[in-house]
TIKOL-590201 format. One record per residue (C-alpha): residue in three letters; x, y, z. Coordinates in Angstrom, 3 decimals, always signed. Last residue first. Example, Ala and Ser with C-alpha at 12.3 -4.5 7.8 and 13.67 -1.06 7.14 Angstrom:
% TIKOL-590201
[site 'SER',[+13.670,-1.060,+7.140]]
[site 'ALA',[+12.300,-4.500,+7.800]]
//
This chain:
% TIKOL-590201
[site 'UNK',[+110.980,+154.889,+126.895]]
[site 'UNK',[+111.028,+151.644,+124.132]]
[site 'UNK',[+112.191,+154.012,+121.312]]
[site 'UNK',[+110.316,+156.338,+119.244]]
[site 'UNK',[+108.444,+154.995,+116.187]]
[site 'UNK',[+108.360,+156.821,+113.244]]
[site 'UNK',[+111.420,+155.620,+111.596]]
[site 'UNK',[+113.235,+156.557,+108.545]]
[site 'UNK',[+110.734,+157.323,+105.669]]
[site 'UNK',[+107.715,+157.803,+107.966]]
[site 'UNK',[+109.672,+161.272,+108.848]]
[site 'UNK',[+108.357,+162.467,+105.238]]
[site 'UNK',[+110.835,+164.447,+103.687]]
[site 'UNK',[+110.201,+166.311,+100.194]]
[site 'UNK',[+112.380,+169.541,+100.312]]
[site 'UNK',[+115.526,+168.421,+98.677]]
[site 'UNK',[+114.857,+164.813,+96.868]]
[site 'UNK',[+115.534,+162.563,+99.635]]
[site 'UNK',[+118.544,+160.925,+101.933]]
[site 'UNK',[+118.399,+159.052,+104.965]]
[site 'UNK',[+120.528,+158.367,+107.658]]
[site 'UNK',[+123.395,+155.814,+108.909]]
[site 'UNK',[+121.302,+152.767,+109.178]]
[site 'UNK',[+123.698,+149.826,+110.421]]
[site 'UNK',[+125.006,+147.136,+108.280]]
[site 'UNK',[+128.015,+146.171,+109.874]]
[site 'UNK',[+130.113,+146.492,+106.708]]
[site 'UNK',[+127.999,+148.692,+104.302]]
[site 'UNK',[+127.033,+151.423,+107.082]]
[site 'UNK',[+123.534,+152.347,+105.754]]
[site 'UNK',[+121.929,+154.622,+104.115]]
[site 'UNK',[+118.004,+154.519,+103.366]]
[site 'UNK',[+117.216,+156.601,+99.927]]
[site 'UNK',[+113.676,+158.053,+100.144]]
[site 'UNK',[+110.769,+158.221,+97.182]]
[site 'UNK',[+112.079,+155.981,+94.270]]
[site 'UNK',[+109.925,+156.014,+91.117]]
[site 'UNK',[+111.056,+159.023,+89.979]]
[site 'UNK',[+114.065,+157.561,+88.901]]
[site 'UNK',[+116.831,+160.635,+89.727]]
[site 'UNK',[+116.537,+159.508,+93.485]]
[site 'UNK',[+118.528,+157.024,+92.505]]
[site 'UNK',[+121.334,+158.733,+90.185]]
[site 'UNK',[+121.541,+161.843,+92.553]]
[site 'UNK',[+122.597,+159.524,+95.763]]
[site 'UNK',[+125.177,+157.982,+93.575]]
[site 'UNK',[+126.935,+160.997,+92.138]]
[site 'UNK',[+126.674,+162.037,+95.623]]
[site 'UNK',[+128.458,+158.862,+97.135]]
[site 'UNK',[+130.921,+158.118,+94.515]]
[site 'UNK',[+134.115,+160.022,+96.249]]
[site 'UNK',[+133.014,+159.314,+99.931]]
[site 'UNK',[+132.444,+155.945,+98.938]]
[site 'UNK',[+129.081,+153.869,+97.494]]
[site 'UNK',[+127.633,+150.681,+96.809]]
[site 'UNK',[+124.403,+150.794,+94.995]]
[site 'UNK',[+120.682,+149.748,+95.503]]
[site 'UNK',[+117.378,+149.806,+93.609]]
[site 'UNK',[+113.823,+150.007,+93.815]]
[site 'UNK',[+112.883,+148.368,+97.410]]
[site 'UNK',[+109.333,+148.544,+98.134]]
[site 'UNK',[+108.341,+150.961,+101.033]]
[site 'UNK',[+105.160,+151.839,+99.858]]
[site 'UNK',[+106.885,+155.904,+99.073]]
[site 'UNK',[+109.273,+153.481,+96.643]]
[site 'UNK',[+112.509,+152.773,+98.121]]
[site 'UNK',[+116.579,+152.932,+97.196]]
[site 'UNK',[+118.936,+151.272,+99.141]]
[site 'UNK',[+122.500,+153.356,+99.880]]
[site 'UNK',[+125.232,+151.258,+100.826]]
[site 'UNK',[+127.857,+153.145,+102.488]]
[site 'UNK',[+132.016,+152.185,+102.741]]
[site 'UNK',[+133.319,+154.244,+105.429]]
[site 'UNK',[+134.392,+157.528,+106.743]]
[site 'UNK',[+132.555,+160.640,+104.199]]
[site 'UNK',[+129.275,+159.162,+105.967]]
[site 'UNK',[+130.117,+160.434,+109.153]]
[site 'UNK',[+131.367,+164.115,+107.866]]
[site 'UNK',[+127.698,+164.486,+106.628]]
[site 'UNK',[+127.674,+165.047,+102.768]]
[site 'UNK',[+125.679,+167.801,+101.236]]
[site 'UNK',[+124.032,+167.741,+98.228]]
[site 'UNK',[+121.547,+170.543,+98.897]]
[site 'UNK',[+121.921,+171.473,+102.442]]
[site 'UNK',[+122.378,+169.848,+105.758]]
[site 'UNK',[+120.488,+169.897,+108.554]]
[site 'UNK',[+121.633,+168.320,+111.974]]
[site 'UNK',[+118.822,+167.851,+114.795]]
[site 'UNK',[+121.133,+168.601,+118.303]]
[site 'UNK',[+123.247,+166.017,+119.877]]
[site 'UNK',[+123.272,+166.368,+123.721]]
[site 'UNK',[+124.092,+162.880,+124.860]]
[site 'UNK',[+125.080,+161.107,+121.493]]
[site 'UNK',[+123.273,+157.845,+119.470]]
[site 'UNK',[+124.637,+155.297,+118.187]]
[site 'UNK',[+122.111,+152.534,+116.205]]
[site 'UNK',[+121.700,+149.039,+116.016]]
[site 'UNK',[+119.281,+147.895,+112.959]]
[site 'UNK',[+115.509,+147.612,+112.579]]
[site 'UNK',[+113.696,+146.640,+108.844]]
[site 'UNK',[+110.567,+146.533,+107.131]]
[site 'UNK',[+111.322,+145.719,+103.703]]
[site 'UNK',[+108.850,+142.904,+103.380]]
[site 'UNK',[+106.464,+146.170,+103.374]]
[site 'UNK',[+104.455,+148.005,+105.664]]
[site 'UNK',[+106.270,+150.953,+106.137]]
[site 'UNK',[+108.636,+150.821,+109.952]]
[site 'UNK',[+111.691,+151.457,+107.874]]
[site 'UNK',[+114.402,+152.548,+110.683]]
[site 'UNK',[+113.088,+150.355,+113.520]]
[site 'UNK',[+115.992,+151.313,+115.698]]
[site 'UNK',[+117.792,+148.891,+118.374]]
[site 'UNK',[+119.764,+150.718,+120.941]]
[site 'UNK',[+123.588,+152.114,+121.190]]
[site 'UNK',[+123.169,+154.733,+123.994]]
[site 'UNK',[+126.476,+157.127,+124.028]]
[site 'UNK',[+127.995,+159.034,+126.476]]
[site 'UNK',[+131.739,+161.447,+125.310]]
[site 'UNK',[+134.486,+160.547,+126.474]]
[site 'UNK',[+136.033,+160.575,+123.018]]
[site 'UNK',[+133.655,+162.842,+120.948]]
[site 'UNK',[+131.102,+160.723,+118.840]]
[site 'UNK',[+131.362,+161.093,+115.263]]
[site 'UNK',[+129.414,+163.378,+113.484]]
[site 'UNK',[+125.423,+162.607,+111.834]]
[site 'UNK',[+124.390,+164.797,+114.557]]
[site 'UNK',[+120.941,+162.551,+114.931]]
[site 'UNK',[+122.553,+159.149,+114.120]]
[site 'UNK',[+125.787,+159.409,+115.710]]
[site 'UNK',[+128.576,+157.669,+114.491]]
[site 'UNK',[+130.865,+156.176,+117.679]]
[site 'UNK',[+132.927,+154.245,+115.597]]
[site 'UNK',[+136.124,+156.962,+115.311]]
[site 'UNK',[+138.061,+159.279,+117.843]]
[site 'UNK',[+138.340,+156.153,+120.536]]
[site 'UNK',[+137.087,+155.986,+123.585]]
[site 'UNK',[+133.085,+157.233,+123.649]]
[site 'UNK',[+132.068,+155.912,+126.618]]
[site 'UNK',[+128.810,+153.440,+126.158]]
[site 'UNK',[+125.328,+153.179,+127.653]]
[site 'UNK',[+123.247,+149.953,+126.263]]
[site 'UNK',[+119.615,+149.725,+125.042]]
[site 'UNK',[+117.750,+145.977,+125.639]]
[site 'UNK',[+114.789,+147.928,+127.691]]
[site 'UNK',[+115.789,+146.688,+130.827]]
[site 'UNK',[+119.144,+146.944,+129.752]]
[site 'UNK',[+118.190,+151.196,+129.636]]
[site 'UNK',[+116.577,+150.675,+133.050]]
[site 'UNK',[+119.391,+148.956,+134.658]]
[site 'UNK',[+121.919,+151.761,+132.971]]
[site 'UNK',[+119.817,+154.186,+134.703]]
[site 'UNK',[+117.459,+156.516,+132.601]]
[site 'UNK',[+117.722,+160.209,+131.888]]
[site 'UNK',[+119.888,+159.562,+128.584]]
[site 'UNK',[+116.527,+157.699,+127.061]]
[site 'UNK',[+114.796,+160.922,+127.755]]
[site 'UNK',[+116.376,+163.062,+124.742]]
[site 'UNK',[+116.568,+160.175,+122.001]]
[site 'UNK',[+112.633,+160.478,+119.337]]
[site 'UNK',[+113.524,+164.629,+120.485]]
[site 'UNK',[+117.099,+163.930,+118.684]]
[site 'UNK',[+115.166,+163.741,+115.478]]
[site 'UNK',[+117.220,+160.862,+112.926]]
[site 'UNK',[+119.357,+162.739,+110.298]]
[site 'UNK',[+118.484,+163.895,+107.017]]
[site 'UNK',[+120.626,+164.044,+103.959]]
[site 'UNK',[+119.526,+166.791,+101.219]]
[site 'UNK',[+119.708,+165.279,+97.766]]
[site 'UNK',[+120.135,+166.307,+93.593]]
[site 'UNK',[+119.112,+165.543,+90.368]]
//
């Protein structure tokens, strides 16, 4: 079995960078400088954040299903990132950086299964979970601060309901 990683739309981003800082508070969304070459990862590129670079860390709903599941988390994400798409088993240079849990979901948004995984485990991982056909979407997160990182499926079955629908407070 195999995966295709997906990041977040940067469409669902574009107009939060037009807004003042006062107006992105307002809305409980912060603008950061990028300084320093790592913990910046953006959720759309699915790279790290270029030193000097403007940021908006906000609060994503990144499993808005109906479930006990349902979950939000704080997110980065980079002025001017453009959609990333990744082929077949492909690993995003973000997620090769740290420690990943990956938590496995049914299309109702039930949770199936989890794992821990590294940059050397995580596609042996990813193919073992979405090998039960059971699960629908793989959510991956950042295992030490716990923030959604992207989302992984079977290659050519995304649903956009499987990471967040909803576009931020704009």
């Amino acid at each position: 079995m195999t995966f295709q990683i997906h990041g977040l739309p940067a469409k669902t981003f574009n107009a939060l960078f037009e807004l003042s800082d006062e107006d992105l508070e307002n809305r409980q969304m912060t603008r950061c400088s990028v300084d320093a070459a790592q913990g910046y990862p953006c959720r759309v590129s699915l790279t790290e954040a270029v030193i000097g670079d403007d940021v908006i860390l906000l609060n994503y709903e990144h499993l808005t299903l109906a479930s006990p599941y349902r979950a939000s988390h704080a997110i980065y994400v980079a002025n001017g990132s453009q959609d990333a798409v990744f082929g077949e088993g492909e690993i995003p240079q973000s997620l090769k950086l740290r420690p990943l849990s990956l938590r496995a979901f049914g299309a109702d948004g039930s949770m199936i299964d989890a794992d821990l995984a590294d940059h050397e485990t995580v596609s042996d991982k990813l193919s073992k979970l979405l090998s039960n056909a059971t699960v629908a979407f793989v959510h991956i997160h950042n295992a030490k601060q716990g923030c959604y990182a992207a989302l992984a499926t079977r290659p050519g079955e995304f649903d956009p309901e499987w990471h967040g629908a909803n576009a931020p407070n704009v």
